[in-house]
C-alpha positions in Angstrom: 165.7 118.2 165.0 162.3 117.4 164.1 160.8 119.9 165.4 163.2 122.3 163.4 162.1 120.7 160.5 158.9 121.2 161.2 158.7 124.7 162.3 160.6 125.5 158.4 158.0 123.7 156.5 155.5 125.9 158.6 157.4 128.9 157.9 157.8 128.4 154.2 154.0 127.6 154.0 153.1 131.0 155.3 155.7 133.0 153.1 154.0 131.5 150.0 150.4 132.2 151.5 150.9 136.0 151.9 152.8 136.2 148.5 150.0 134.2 146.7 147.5 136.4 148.8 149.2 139.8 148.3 149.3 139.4 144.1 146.2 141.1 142.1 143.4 138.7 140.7 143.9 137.5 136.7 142.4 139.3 134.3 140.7 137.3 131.5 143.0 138.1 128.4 141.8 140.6 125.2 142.8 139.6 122.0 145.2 142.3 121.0 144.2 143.2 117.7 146.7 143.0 114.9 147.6 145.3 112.4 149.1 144.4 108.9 152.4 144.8 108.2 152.8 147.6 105.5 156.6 149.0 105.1 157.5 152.1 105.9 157.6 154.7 103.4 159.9 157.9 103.5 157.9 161.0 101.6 160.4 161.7 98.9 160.9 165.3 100.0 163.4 166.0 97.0 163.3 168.2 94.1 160.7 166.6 91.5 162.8 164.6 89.0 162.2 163.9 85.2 162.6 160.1 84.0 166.0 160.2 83.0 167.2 162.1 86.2 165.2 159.7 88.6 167.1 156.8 86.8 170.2 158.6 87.1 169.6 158.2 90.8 168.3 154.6 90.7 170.4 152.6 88.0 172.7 151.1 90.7 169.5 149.5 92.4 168.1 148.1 89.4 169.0 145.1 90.5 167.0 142.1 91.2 167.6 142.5 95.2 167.5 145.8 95.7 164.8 147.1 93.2 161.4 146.6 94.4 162.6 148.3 97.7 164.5 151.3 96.8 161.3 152.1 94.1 159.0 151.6 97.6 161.3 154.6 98.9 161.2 156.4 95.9 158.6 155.5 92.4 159.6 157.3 89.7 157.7 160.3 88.5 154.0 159.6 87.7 154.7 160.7 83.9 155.6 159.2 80.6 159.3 159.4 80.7 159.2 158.3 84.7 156.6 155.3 83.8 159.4 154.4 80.9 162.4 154.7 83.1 160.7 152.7 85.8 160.1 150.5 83.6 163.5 150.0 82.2 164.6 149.5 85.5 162.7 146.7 86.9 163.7 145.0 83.1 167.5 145.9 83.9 167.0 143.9 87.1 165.0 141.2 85.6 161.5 141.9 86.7 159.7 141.7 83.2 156.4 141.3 84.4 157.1 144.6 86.6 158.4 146.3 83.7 155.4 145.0 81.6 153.1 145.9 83.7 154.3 149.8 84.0 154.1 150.0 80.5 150.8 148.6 80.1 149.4 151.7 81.9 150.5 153.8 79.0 148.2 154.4 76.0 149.1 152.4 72.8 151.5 155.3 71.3 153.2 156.3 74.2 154.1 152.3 74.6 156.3 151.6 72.1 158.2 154.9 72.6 158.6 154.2 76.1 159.8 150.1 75.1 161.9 152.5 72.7 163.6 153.8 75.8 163.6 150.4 77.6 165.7 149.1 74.5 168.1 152.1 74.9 168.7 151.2 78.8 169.4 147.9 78.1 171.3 148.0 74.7 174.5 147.9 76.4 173.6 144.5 78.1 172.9 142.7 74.9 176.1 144.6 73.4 177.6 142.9 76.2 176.7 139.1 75.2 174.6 138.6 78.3 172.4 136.7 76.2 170.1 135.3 79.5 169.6 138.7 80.9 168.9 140.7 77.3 166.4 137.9 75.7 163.4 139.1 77.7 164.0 142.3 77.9 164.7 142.2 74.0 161.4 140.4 73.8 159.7 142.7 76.1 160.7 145.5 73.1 159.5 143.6 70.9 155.8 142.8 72.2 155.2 146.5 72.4 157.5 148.2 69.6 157.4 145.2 67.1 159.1 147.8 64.1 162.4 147.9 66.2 164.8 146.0 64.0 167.5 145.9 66.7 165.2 144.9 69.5 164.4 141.8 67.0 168.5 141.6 66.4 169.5 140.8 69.8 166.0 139.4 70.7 166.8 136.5 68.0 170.3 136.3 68.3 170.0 135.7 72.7 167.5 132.9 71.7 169.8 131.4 69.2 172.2 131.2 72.0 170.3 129.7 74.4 168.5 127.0 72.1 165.1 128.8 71.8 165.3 127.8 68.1 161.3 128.8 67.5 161.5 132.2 68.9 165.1 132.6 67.6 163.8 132.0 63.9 160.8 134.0 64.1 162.5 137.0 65.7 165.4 136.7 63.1 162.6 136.6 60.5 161.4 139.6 61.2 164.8 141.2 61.4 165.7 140.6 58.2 162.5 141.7 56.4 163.2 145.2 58.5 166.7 145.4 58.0 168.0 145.5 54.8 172.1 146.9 54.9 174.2 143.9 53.6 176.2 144.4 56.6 177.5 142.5 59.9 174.3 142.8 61.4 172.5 141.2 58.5 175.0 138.3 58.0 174.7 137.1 61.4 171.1 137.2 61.7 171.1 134.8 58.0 174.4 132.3 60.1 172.1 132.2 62.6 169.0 131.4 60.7 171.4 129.0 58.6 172.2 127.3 61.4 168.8 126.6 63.0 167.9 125.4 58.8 165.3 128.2 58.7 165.8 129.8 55.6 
């Protein structure tokens, strides 16, 4: 029995000898080199669109999730109207510095008509009461078309609501100097002002 034994740990020996002689030699190990990460970009191979059309196309991604990639597949038109629709975009989906930043590359006319069109895409939001999402934008207006009285409106009145008394007086301020129909508008700008004991 031993020498069974014997004669299969000689066996197995050999095996391993001629498959550790019969494997090729290590080679020492290049660094592979790495290359960055950079998302892929699909050519927009479409019709060229004008602002309003390329916003058509994008509204339902002006969202805070979905916006930075979808404008990755397709940025809107490199001219005013596309810089002002972009930009009232990434404000619809919360990305103020984004928005800010897009109209910043515009000259000093062409920005407060294109915060103009910001206000109009998001004028329905604030008409909606969502006071968190329409105070920035609203401000956002306001830093670069100070003159829009409605801008200041719903500015003031989402900072009343969320107990930004300072910003709420000073934009309801300005409202009133602009706006001068004794009207709904009006009243609620002086109840709010009333109620922060700034007038």
């Amino acid at each position: 029995m031993r020498l069974l034994y014997s004669l299969g740990v000689v066996y197995v020996g050999l095996c391993a000898a001629l498959v550790w002689r019969g494997r090729p030699a290590p080679t020492p190990l290049s660094p592979v080199p790495s290359r960055p990460i950079v998302p892929a970009r699909a050519p927009h191979t479409g019709p060229v669109l004008s602002g309003p059309e390329w916003f058509q196309q994008m509204k339902p991604f002006c969202n805070p999730v979905e916006v930075e990639t979808r404008v990755q597949w397709q940025p809107p038109p490199e001219t005013f109207d596309g810089t002002a629709y972009g930009a009232g975009c990434f404000a619809l989906a919360g990305k103020i510095a984004r928005a800010r930043g897009l109209l910043e590359t515009l000259s000093g006319g062409e920005r407060a008509q294109a915060a103009n069109i910001v206000f109009e895409l998001a004028h329905p939001v604030a008409d909606a009461g969502d006071d968190q999402s329409a105070g920035p934008i609203m401000g956002l207006v306001v830093e670069f078309s100070p003159r829009n009285y409605m801008a200041l409106y719903h500015a003031g009145a989402s900072e009343f609501a969320l107990g930004q008394g300072d910003l709420a007086r000073t934009h309801l301020r300005q409202f009133l100097e602009l706006y001068q129909s004794a009207d709904g508008w009006r009243s609620n700008a002086i109840s709010m002002l009333d109620k922060l004991g700034a007038r």
